[in-house]
C-alpha positions in Angstrom: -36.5 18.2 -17.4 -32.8 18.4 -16.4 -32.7 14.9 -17.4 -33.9 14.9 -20.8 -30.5 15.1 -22.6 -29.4 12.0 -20.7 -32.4 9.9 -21.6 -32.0 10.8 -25.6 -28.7 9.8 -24.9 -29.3 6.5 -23.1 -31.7 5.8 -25.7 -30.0 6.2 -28.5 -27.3 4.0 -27.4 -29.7 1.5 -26.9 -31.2 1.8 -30.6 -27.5 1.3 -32.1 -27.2 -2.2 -30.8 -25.2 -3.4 -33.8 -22.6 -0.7 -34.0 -21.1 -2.9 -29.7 -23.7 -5.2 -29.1 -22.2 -6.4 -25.5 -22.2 -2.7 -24.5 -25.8 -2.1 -26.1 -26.5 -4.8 -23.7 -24.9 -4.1 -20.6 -26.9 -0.4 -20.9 -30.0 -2.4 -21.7 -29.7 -4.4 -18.4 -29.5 -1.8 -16.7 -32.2 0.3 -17.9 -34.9 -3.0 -17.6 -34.0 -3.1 -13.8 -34.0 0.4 -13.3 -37.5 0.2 -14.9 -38.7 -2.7 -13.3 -37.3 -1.6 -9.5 -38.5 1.9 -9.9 -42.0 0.9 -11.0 -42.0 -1.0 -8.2 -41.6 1.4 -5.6 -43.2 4.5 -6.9 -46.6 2.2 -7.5 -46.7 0.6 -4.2 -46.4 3.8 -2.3 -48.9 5.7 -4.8 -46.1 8.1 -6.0 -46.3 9.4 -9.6 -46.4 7.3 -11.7 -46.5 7.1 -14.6 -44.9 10.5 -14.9 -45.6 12.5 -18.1 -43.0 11.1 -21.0 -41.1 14.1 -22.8 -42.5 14.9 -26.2 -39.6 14.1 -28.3 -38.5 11.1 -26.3 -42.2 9.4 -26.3 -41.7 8.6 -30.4 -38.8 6.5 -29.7 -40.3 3.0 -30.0 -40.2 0.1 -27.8 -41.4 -0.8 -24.5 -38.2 -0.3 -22.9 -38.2 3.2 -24.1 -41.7 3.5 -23.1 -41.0 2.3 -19.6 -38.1 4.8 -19.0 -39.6 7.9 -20.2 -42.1 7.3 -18.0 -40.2 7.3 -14.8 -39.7 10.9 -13.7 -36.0 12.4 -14.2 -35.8 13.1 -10.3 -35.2 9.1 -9.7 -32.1 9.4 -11.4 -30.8 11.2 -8.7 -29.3 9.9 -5.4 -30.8 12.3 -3.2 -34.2 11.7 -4.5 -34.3 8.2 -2.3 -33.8 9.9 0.9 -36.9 9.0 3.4 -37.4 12.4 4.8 -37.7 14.0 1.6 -40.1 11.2 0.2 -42.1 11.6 2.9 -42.4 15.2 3.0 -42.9 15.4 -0.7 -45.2 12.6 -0.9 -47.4 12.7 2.3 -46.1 9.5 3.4 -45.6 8.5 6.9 -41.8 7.8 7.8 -42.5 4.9 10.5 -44.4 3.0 7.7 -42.5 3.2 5.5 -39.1 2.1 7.1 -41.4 -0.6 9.6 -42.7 -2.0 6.3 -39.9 -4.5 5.2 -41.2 -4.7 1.5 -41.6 -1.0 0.9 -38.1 -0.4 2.6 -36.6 -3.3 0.3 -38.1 -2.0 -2.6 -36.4 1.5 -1.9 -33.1 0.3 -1.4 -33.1 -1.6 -4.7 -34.7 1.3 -6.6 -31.8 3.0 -5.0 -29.1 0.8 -6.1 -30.6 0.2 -9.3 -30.5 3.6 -10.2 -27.3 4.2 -8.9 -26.1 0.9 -11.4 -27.4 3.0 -14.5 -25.6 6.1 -13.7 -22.5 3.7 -13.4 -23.0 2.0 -16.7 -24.1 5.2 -18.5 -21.0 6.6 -17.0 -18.4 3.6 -18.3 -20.0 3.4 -21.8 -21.1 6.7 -22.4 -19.3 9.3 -20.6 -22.6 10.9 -19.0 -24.4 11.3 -16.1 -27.6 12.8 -15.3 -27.3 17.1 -15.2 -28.0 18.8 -12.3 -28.7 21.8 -13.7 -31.3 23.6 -16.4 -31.6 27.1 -17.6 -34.4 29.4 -17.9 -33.8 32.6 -20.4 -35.7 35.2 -19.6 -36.3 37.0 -22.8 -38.6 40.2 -23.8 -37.2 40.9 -27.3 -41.2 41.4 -28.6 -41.7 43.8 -25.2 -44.4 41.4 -24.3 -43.5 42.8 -20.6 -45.0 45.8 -21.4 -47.8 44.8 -23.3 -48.4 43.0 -20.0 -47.6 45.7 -17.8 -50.0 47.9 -19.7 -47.3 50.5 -21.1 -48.4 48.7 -24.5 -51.6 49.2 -24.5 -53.4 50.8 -27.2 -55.4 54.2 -27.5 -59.2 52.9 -27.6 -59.7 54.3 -31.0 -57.1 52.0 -32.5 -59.3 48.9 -31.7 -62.7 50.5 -33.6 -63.6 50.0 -37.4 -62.4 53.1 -38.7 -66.4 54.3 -39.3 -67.1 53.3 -35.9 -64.1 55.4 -35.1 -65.3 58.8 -36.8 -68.8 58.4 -36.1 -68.1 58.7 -32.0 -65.3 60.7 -32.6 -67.7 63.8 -33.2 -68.8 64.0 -29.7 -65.5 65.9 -27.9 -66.5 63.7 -24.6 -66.4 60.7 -26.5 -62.9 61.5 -28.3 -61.4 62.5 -25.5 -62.2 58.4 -24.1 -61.1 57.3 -27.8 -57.9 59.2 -27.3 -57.1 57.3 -24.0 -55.3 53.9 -23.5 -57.6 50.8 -22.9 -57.3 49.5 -19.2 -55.8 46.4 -18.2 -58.5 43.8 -17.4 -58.5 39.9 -16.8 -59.7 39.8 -20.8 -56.6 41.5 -22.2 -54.5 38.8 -19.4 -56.0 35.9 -20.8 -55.8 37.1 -24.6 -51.9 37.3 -23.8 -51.4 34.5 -22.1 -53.7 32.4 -25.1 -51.3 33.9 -27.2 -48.0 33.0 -25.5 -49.3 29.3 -25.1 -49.8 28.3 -28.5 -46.9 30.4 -29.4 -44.5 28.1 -27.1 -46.6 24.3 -28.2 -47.0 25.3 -31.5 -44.1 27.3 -32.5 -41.3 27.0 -29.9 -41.0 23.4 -29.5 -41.4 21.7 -33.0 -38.4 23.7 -33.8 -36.1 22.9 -30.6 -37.3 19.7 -29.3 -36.1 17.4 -32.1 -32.7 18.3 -31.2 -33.0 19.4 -27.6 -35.2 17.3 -25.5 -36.6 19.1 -22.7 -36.2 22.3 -24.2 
């Protein structure tokens, strides 16, 4: 996700080839053997792949496009390539994968290759891949308390108001109308419903065309 802003940015360069065409294609070398050597790798050792393409970037056209967006943002990180942490992460075994001379090949060039578009990205574009993302944590609609409970509403509130009266002339009965409905795995699920499609249906179509990732 931290890497989202660097692939619009990659691909945009990429879609302007007229405006420096040798840089355009410099960037576009890169980004086909990034493709091709990360494929590579991540497929022979049954790591994810393809990875899931960010909304906004998976309109841009093009196989090339296509083939990037599918590679997961954590290969464009150095640290990512490190055998202990592939194998930990992935369930590999460490001795076959370094006594295996293809697979270990096939690392080092994904490796290199990725480390070659960070250079070229860097020289033409000024960018590298961030590090870093930020989560807001936000309750301006007190959806905290609706989920804590402190929101929830008197029993009586959720009757037809004829329903309402009619029970309401037993004092037992209004004294249960008068009280707050419990929390229960329904009223979870009708929040959580709610806060879904408000995020995919709401949210995004407003912040992704100009912030991928967001």
């Amino acid at each position: 996700m931290a890497t989202a802003s660097f692939k619009q940015q990659v691909l945009q360069k990429l879609s302007k080839v007229n405006d420096s065409p040798e840089e355009s294609e410099h960037l576009k070398r890169a980004v086909e053997n990034y493709n091709e050597k990360l494929k590579d790798f991540l497929r022979d050792n049954d790591i994810l792949y393809p990875s899931a393409s960010i909304p906004a970037l998976a309109e841009v056209p093009g196989e090339l496009a296509r083939g990037f967006n599918i590679i997961d943002g954590e290969w464009l990180y150095d640290e990512s390539f490190d055998v202990e942490r592939i194998c930990r992460e992935y369930d590999l075994e460490r001795s076959e994968l370094l006594a295996d001379g293809k697979l270990r090949n096939e690392l080092n060039s994904a490796r290199e290759a990725a480390a070659t578009l960070r250079r070229v990205a860097q020289d033409l574009l000024g960018i590298g891949p961030s590090r870093y993302y930020a989560v807001l944590a936000m309750d301006g609609d007190n959806m905290g308390q609706w989920v804590s409970g402190q929101k929830s509403p008197e029993f009586a509130r959720l009757l037809h108001p004829d329903v309402r009266d009619y029970f309401a002339r037993d004092e037992e009965i209004r004294q249960v109308l008068n009280s707050d409905r419990p929390l229960g795995p329904t009223v979870h699920v009708a929040l959580s419903t709610a806060l879904k499609n408000f995020s995919l249906k709401c949210v995004q179509p407003v912040l992704e065309p100009n912030e991928p990732g967001v």
